[in-house]
C-alpha positions, -999 to +999 in steps of 0.1 A: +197-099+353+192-068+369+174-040+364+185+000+370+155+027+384+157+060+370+147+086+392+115+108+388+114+143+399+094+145+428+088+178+433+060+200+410+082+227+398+102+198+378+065+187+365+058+220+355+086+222+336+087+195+316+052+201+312+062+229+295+089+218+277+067+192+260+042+219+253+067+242+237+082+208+214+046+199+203+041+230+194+074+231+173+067+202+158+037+208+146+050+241+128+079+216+113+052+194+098+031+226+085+062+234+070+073+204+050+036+199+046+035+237+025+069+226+010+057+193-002+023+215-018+048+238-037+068+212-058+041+203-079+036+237-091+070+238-095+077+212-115+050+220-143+066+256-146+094+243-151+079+212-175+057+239-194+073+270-188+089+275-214+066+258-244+042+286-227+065+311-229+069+305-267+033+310-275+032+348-268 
């Protein structure tokens, strides 16, 4: 079986940038995960206004 190389950049401008690039998606992803993080917070709040919402409601 044989096997297939894949080439590396050699040169340090090509390091730099996907240096950067991995920089720039870590820091994306770790805003995505804040995000569905704060989203996942919110539905439990959510879902007892809407359970109790209206039974509250009715009391004033």
């Amino acid at each position: 079986m044989a096997t297939a190389t894949l080439p590396t950049p050699s040169s340090s401008v090509a390091r730099a940038g996907s240096a950067t690039s991995a920089a720039v998606l870590s820091v994306l992803g770790t805003i995505a995960a804040i995000g569905i993080a704060a989203i996942g917070l919110l539905v439990v709040p959510v879902a007892l206004l809407v359970a109790f919402g209206p039974s509250l409601l009715a009391m004033f």
